[in-house]
C-alpha positions in Angstrom: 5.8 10.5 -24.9 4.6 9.4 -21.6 6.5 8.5 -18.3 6.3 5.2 -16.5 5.0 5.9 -13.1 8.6 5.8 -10.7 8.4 3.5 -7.4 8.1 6.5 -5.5 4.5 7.7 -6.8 3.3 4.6 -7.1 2.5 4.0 -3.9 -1.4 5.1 -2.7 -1.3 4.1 1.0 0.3 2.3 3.6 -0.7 1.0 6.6 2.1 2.1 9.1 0.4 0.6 12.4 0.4 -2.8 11.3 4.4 -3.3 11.1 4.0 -1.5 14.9 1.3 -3.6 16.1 2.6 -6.8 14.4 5.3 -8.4 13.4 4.9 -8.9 9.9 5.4 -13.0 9.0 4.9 -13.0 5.2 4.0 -11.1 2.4 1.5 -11.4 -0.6 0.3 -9.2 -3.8 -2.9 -9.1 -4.1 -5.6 -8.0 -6.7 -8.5 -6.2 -5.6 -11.7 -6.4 -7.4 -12.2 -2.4 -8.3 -15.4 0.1 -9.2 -15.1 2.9 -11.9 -15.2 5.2 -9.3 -13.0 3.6 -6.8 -10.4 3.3 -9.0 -10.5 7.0 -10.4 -10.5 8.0 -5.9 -7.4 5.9 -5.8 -5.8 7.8 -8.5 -6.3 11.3 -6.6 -4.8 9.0 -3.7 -8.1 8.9 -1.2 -7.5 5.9 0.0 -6.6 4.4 4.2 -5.6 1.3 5.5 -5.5 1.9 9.0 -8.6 -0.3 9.8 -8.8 -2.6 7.3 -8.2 -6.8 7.4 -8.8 -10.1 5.2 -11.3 -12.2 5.8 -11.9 -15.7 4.6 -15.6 -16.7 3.2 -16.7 -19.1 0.8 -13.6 -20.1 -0.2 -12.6 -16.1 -1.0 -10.4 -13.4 0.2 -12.4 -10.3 1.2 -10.9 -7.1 2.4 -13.1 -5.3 5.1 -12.5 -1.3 6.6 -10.3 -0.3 3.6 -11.9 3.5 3.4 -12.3 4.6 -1.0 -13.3 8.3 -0.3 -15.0 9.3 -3.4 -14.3 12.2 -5.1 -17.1 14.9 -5.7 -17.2 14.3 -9.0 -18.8 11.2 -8.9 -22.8 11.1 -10.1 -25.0 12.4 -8.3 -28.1 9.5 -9.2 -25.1 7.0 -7.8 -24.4 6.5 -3.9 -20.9 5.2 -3.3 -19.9 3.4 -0.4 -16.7 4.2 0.7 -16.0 1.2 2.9 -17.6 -1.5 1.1 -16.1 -5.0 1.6 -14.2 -5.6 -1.9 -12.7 -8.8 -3.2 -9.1 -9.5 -3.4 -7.6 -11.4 -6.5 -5.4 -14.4 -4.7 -5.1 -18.1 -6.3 -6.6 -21.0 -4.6 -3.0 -22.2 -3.3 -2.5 -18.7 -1.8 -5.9 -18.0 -0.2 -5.6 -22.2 1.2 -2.1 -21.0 2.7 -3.2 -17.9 4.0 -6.4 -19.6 5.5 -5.0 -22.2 7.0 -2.1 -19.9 8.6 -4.6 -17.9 10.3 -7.1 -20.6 11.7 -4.3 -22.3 13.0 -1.8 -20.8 14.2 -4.1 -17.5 14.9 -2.1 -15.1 12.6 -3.7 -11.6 11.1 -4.3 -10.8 8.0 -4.0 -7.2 7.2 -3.8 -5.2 4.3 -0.1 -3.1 4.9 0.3 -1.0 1.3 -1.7 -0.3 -1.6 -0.2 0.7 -5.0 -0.2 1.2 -8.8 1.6 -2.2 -10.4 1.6 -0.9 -14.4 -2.2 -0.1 -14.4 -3.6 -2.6 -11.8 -3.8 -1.6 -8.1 -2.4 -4.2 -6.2 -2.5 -4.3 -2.0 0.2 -6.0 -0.4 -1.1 -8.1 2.2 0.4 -9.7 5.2 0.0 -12.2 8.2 1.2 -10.8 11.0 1.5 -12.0 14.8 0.7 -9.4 17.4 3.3 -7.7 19.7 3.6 -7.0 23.4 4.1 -3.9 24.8 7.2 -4.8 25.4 7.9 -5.0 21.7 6.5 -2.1 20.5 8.6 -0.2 23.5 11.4 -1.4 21.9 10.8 -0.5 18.1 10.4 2.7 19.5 13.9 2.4 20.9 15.2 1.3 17.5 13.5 3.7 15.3 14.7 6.8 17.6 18.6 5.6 17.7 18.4 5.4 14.1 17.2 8.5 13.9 19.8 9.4 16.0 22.4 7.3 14.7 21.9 9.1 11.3 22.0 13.1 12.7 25.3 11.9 14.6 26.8 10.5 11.0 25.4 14.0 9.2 26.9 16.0 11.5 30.2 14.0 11.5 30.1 14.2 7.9 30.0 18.1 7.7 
């Protein structure tokens, strides 16, 4: 009998300097067009974010700077590229939104997580509006009182 994968370990990679760098507008799943070899990396979890962002051509969603490190295992009459630009499975009304979003209004598109959905990877992508310094100064403020916030109610607790 085999388990279903829990939320937990389904997840591959996130991108954590996006929701600092931006402030994250919407969300979409996405597809991503996958190699053999890709996919089997992304199951030993060799996979970053940090860099990567959509682009728009011919009417297609690409994803560019997503790093695949491949595993040694891979042939050795085969050269992988590990930061190829990769297609991202969107329909047409999602890929017109997105577009339009971002050549009008100037919004990013970024990939923010990548993940197992059942046996599909799927990349959650957003459009995201950069932040000030100001901002992010901030968030930092937010994140350490909640961090704070929670050892005061530990301790309180105990």
């Amino acid at each position: 009998m085999t388990k279903k994968p829990s939320a937990s370990n389904s997840t591959i990679a996130q991108n954590k300097r996006a929701t600092y760098d931006y402030f994250i507008e919407e969300r979409i799943e996405a597809g991503i067009s996958l190699q053999g070899w890709e996919v089997k990396s992304l199951r030993a979890g060799k996979a970053q974010l940090t860099d990567s962002y959509v682009i728009f051509k011919d009417g297609e969603a690409l994803i560019i700077g997503m790093l695949i490190a491949p595993l040694k295992t891979v042939s050795t009459h085969f050269i992988p590229d590990a930061t190829r630009t990769r297609k991202l499975l969107l329909h047409r009304k999602e890929i017109d939104k997105m577009m339009g979003l971002a050549d009008r209004k100037g919004y990013t598109i970024m990939a923010l997580s990548l993940y197992w959905k059942g046996r599909n990877a799927k990349c959650q992508i957003g459009l995201g509006r950069g932040k000030q310094q100001h901002d992010k100064r901030e968030a930092t403020k937010d994140r350490d009182w909640q961090r704070e916030k929670a050892a005061l109610f530990k301790k309180s607790v105990n």
